[in-house]
C-alpha positions, 0 to 999 in steps of 0.5 A: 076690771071686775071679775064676778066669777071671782070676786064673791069669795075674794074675801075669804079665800085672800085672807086664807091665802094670806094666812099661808104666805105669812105664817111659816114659810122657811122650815128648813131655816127655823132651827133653834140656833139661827132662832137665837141669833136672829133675835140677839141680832134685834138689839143692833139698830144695824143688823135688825132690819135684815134679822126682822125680815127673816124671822118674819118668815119663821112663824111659830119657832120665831115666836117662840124665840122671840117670847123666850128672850123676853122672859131671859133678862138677860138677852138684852132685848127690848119690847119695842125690838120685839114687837117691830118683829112680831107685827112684820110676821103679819096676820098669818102669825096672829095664832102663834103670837095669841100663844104668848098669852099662855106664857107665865112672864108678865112681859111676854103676855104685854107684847103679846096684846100689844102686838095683836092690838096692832092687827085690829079688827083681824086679831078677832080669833085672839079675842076669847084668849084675851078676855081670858087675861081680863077675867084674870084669877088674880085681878089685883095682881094683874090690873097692869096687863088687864089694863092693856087686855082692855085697850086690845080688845078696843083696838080690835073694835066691833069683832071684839063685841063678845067682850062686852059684858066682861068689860062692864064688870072691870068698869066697875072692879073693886081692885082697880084703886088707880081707876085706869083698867076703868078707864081702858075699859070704857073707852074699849066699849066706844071702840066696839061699836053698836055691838056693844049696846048691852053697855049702854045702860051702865055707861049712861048711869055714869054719864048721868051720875055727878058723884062719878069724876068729870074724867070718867063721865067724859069717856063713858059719853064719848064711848056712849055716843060711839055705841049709838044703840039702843038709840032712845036710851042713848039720846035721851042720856046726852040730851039730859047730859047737856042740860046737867053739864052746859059748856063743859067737856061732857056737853062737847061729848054729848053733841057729837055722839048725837051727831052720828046718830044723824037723824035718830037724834032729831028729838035733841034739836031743841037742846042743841039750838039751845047751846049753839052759844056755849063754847063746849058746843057752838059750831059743834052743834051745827055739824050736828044738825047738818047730820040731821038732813031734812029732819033739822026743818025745825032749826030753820030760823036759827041756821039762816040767822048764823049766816051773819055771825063772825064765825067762819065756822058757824057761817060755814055749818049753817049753810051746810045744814040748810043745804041739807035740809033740802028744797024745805029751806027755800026761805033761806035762800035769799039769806044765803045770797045775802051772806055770800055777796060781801065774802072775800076769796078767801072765806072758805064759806063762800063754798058751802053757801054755793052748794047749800044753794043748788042743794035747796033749788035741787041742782047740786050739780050746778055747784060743781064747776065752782067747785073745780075752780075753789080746788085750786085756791091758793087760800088752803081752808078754801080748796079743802072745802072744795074737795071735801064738798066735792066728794060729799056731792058723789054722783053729782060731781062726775064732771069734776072727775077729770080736775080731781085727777090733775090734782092728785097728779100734783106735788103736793103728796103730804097728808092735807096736801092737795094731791092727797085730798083730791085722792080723798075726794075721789073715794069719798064719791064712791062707785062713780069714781070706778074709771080711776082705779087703775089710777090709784093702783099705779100709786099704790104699786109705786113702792120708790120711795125720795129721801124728802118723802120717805113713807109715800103718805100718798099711797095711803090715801090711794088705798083708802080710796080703792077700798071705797070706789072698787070695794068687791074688785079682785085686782083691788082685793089682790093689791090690798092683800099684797101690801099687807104681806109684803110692802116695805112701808109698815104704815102701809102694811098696816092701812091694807089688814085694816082695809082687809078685814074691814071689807070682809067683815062687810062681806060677811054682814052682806052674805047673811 
């Protein structure tokens, strides 16, 4: 299926030609007065779809059209009309739509962000434009829409980096009495990754300073904890943090930013056992430790302990985390059989103490037959469990290959569905999952969609799936770019620009 000679450029060359097939494709319709009557047909629920799909087609002179009628209050027409249309141009139409920004009318600049935040990561050419509308000449006057400017530039995430100095200045703008473009901005800079890691000194002055609401210390380490760079400053910052704030909301915060650090963050281990029995923390920190792999050795004793405790889920994260840790947990060994001896059916921890244990022998293989078994329990904790160990396992679990694709044959396509997490499964195995993508492909082609199932929740989960199993596949990168230009569903349109932009910001970090 893969086409090396093809595939190595796909990226770039699928989204110019996206750029084509969505921007202007029907000149000769694009005069002013149809303009003007496809938008006044946006006011009706029963001529919009058909006005939408046709302006879609119009590029800039709808754009323009559609602006126009939300600076006239007296064209009747509503943001939510405007921006259902705006976003079914697609990304082709994001140059056009950054022009909006331009406009002197409040409420034509708010679509204009809203809509480009719905584009996310491919609306990053409309960032220095938005960053225009935050660094606004009159700040007080325009809080509102420097507001919504900072919440686009989070939606757009890590290619809105640029952004980050100027979002630090509104964290801390005098104008802003209300605190809400505050508020946008520091949750915009968790939203922008490790490239906004020059933020990470001011926000941890907050995390840290008790004079600061309890709101805004909560963001400013959830954000703190999203950037995750530099890795010392922001360990050290949510360590003192657990300690300042035990059991509340910035503890919670705190270990689950050093849960995706993973092993960075060994040096909090100590001050996560520590809180194991605050409720803030409690499974939480568990989830953290397994995060941790080899490096939580040093928990040994409190995991294998936590194999008895009433909590399912503190049963549950403690064998995951000593499987993690590896053959080096060896001693727990014996403890695990122990605590999976008096378990009924339908204790989904019975799962992750059967892979914790073939884990620590060095067989994670040998849990996989169990596993197929647990997929079809009738007790749903416990067949998640299963897909999810399953997919974790990757390579591992080839033999399950088969059994999960039965599942996803099944019936039951709802989100957390069986269908839907054994499509889960088979993208979180990754590369070994390559043989099924002609199946998942068929799914996401099957555009039918039944009166009891009107959005088809199961192609996104297929999409999602591709995007994992055949990431550099040109029949992959041509379905995705297909469906983000022309697929019915919305949901899906939107799932397959994210995915898009997504693989080619890979693509780019990879070529450099």
């Amino acid at each position: 299926m893969n086409t090396p000679s093809r595939h190595k450029h796909v990226g770039v060359l699928s989204l110019a030609l996206f750029a084509v097939l969505s921007g202007t494709a029907a000149g000769a319709e694009a005069d002013p007065a149809t303009i003007k009557r496809l938008v006044r047909q946006l006011k009706s629920s029963r001529t919009r779809p058909a006005a939408v799909r046709e302006l879609a087609k119009m590029g800039k002179p709808a754009v323009d059209g559609i602006a126009d009628a939300l600076a006239d209050k007296t064209s009747g027409v509503y943001t939510t009309q405007a921006k259902s249309a705006l976003v079914a141009m697609g990304p082709g139409a994001i140059e056009h739509i950054t022009g909006m920004l331009k406009y002197r009318n409040a409420t034509v600049r708010k679509v204009g962000l809203q809509v480009l935040g719905e584009f996310g990561p491919l609306a990053g050419q409309a960032v220095p434009s938005i960053m225009k509308v935050l660094e606004a000449p009159d700040p007080t006057a325009m809080m509102g829409l420097r507001t919504v400017a900072a919440q686009t530039l989070g939606k757009i995430g890590p290619p809105a980096a640029p952004a980050a100095a100027l979002l630090v200045q509104a964290m801390t703008d005098r104008a802003d009495v209300h605190g809400f473009l505050r508020e946008a901005a520091i949750a915009a800079l968790g939203q922008l990754g490790p490239g906004a890691a020059e933020a990470s000194a001011d926000l941890a002055k907050i995390v840290l300073d008790k004079s600061q609401t309890p709101k805004a210390r909560i963001a400013a380490t959830q954000a703190l904890g999203r950037i995750g760079a530099p890795a010392d400053l922001v360990v050290t910052t949510l360590r003192q943090a657990m300690q300042d704030a035990p059991n509340t909301m910035i503890a919670r915060e705190a270990v689950e930013g050093l849960a995706r650090l993973g092993p960075k963050a060994k040096a909090a281990i100590p001050d996560i056992i520590t809180a194991l029995d605050t409720k803030a923390v409690g499974y939480r920190g568990l989830q953290a430790l397994a995060r941790m792999g080899g490096d939580a050795v040093g928990a040994l004793d409190e995991l294998t302990r936590r194999l008895a405790s009433e909590d399912v889920r503190h049963r549950m994260y403690s064998a995951e985390a000593l499987g993690l840790i590896g053959p080096k947990a060896k001693t727990a060994l014996k403890p695990l059989v122990a605590a999976f001896k008096p378990l009924k059916a339908s204790d989904p921890s019975r799962v992750a103490i059967v892979v914790a244990i073939a884990r620590i022998e060095g067989y994670p293989s040998r849990a996989v037959g169990f596993l197929q078994t647990c997929i079809k329990s009738p007790t749903p904790e416990v067949a998640s469990a299963a897909f999810q160990a399953l997919g974790e396992l990757g390579e591992q679990s080839r033999g399950a290959l088969p059994a999960l694709v039965m599942m996803a044959e099944g019936t039951d396509t709802e989100p957390g569905g069986k269908a839907w997490q054994a499509i889960e499964a088979l993208g979180n195995m990754g590369l070994v999952s390559q043989q099924v993508a002609p199946y998942l492909i068929k799914i996401v082609k099957a555009r039918k969609e039944s009166k009891r199932h009107p959005t088809k929740p199961i192609r996104l989960a297929a999409i999602a799936a591709l995007a994992k199993i055949a990431p550099k596949d040109y029949e992959v990168r041509e379905l995705l770019q297909a469906a983000a230009d022309s697929d019915p569903n919305p949901t899906v349109r939107k799932l397959a620009m994210k995915t898009l932009a997504t693989l080619t910001r890979k693509d780019k970090s990879t070529s450099k």
